[in-house]
N, C-alpha and C positions, 0 to 999 in steps of 0.2 A: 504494500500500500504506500510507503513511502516513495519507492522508485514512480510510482504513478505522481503525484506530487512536483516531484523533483523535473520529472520530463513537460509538465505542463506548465512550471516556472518558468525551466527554459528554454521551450514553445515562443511561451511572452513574453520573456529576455531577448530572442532573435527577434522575434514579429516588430519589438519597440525600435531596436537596434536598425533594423530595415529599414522602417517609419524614417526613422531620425534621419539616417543615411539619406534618402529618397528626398526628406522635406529640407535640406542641406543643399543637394544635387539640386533641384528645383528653383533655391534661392540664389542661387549662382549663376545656374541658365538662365534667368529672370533678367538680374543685372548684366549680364554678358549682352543679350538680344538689346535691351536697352541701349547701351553703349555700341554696338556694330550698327543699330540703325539709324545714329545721328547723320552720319553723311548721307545716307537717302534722305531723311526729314530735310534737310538743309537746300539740298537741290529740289523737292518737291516743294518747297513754301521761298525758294527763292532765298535765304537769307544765309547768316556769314557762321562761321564755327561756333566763333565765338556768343553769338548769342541762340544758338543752338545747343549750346553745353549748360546752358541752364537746366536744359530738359532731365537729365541727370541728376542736376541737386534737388529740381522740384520732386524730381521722382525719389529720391534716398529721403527726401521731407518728407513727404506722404506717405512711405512705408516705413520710417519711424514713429510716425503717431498711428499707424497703425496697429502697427506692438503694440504701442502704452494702450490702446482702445480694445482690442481683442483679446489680450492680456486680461486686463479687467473683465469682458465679458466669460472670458473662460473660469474666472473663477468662480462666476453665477453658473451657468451651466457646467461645468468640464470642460477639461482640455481636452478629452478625446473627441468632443461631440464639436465644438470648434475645429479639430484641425480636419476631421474630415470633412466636414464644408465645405473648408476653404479648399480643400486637396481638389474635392471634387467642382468648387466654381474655378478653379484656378486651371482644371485640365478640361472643361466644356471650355474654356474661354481659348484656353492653347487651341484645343480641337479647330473652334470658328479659325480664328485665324488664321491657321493653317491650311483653312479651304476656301476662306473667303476670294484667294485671286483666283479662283475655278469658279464661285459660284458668280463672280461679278464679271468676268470674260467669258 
Protein backbone atom coordinates (compact mmCIF):
# COMPACT_ATOMS: atom_id res chain seq x y z
CA UNK A 1 0.00 0.00 0.00
CA UNK A 2 2.75 2.28 0.46
CA UNK A 3 4.60 1.69 -3.00
CA UNK A 4 0.93 2.76 -4.23
CA UNK A 5 1.29 6.10 -2.56
CA UNK A 6 4.71 6.70 -3.25
CA UNK A 7 4.19 6.10 -7.23
CA UNK A 8 1.02 8.43 -7.28
CA UNK A 9 3.40 11.38 -5.49
CA UNK A 10 5.54 10.91 -8.18
CA UNK A 11 2.90 10.72 -10.82
CA UNK A 12 2.28 14.57 -9.46
CA UNK A 13 5.89 15.37 -8.96
CA UNK A 14 6.53 14.64 -12.90
CA UNK A 15 2.89 15.83 -14.03
CA UNK A 16 3.93 19.60 -11.95
CA UNK A 17 7.43 19.27 -13.11
CA UNK A 18 6.10 19.00 -16.98
CA UNK A 19 3.59 21.83 -16.16
CA UNK A 20 6.37 24.07 -14.89
CA UNK A 21 8.68 23.10 -17.70
CA UNK A 22 5.92 23.74 -20.47
CA UNK A 23 4.45 27.06 -18.67
CA UNK A 24 8.53 28.33 -18.74
CA UNK A 25 8.99 27.05 -22.43
CA UNK A 26 5.67 29.00 -23.33
CA UNK A 27 6.86 32.24 -21.53
CA UNK A 28 9.96 32.56 -23.59
CA UNK A 29 8.34 31.60 -26.84
CA UNK A 30 5.99 34.50 -25.96
CA UNK A 31 8.71 37.10 -25.44
CA UNK A 32 10.87 35.78 -28.22
CA UNK A 33 7.67 36.17 -31.10
CA UNK A 34 7.34 39.54 -29.45
CA UNK A 35 10.79 40.65 -30.16
CA UNK A 36 11.26 38.84 -33.87
CA UNK A 37 8.09 40.64 -34.91
CA UNK A 38 9.19 44.40 -34.26
CA UNK A 39 10.77 44.77 -37.64
CA UNK A 40 7.41 43.52 -39.45
CA UNK A 41 5.37 45.82 -37.11
CA UNK A 42 7.69 48.61 -38.05
CA UNK A 43 7.54 48.26 -41.84
CA UNK A 44 3.69 47.56 -41.70
CA UNK A 45 2.60 50.87 -39.74
CA UNK A 46 5.48 52.65 -41.53
CA UNK A 47 7.51 53.94 -38.41
CA UNK A 48 11.37 53.99 -37.15
CA UNK A 49 12.98 51.17 -34.54
CA UNK A 50 13.10 53.09 -32.27
CA UNK A 51 9.61 53.82 -31.43
CA UNK A 52 8.65 50.43 -32.39
CA UNK A 53 10.71 49.06 -29.36
CA UNK A 54 8.27 50.52 -27.06
CA UNK A 55 6.08 47.67 -28.14
CA UNK A 56 8.36 45.55 -25.98
CA UNK A 57 8.32 47.45 -22.71
CA UNK A 58 4.59 48.14 -23.11
CA UNK A 59 4.39 44.46 -23.50
CA UNK A 60 6.99 43.34 -20.38
CA UNK A 61 4.32 46.26 -18.59
CA UNK A 62 1.22 44.44 -19.08
CA UNK A 63 2.46 41.00 -18.27
CA UNK A 64 3.86 42.38 -15.19
CA UNK A 65 0.76 43.53 -13.79
CA UNK A 66 -0.60 40.69 -14.87
CA UNK A 67 1.20 38.56 -12.32
CA UNK A 68 0.50 40.88 -9.59
CA UNK A 69 -3.51 40.42 -10.81
CA UNK A 70 -3.75 36.72 -11.50
CA UNK A 71 -1.49 36.10 -8.75
CA UNK A 72 -4.06 37.47 -6.41
CA UNK A 73 -6.96 35.90 -8.36
CA UNK A 74 -5.27 32.53 -7.95
CA UNK A 75 -5.23 32.79 -4.46
CA UNK A 76 -9.21 33.14 -4.45
CA UNK A 77 -9.74 30.39 -6.78
CA UNK A 78 -6.36 28.14 -7.01
CA UNK A 79 -3.44 28.05 -8.94
CA UNK A 80 -4.25 25.07 -10.65
CA UNK A 81 -7.70 26.34 -11.96
CA UNK A 82 -5.97 29.69 -13.10
CA UNK A 83 -3.14 28.25 -14.85
CA UNK A 84 -5.07 26.07 -16.90
CA UNK A 85 -7.17 28.87 -18.22
CA UNK A 86 -4.68 30.78 -19.05
CA UNK A 87 -2.76 27.50 -20.65
CA UNK A 88 -5.79 26.94 -22.59
CA UNK A 89 -6.65 30.93 -23.62
CA UNK A 90 -3.01 31.27 -24.35
CA UNK A 91 -2.99 28.16 -26.83
CA UNK A 92 -6.68 28.87 -28.68
CA UNK A 93 -5.05 32.29 -29.19
CA UNK A 94 -1.51 30.68 -30.58
CA UNK A 95 -3.94 28.28 -32.46
CA UNK A 96 -5.82 31.63 -34.28
CA UNK A 97 -2.96 33.12 -35.03
CA UNK A 98 -1.38 30.74 -36.44
CA UNK A 99 -4.17 30.26 -39.01
CA UNK A 100 -5.40 33.55 -39.31
CA UNK A 101 -2.88 34.34 -42.60
CA UNK A 102 -4.96 31.06 -44.35
CA UNK A 103 -8.09 32.07 -43.09
CA UNK A 104 -7.76 35.96 -44.35
CA UNK A 105 -5.80 34.82 -47.99
Amino acid sequence: MGTTGTATARNGFTLLIISISLAAFMTALDGTIVNIALPTISEAFDVSTSTVSWVSTIYLLVISGCILIFGKVSDGIGFRKVFLWGFLIFSIGSLFCGLLPELLG
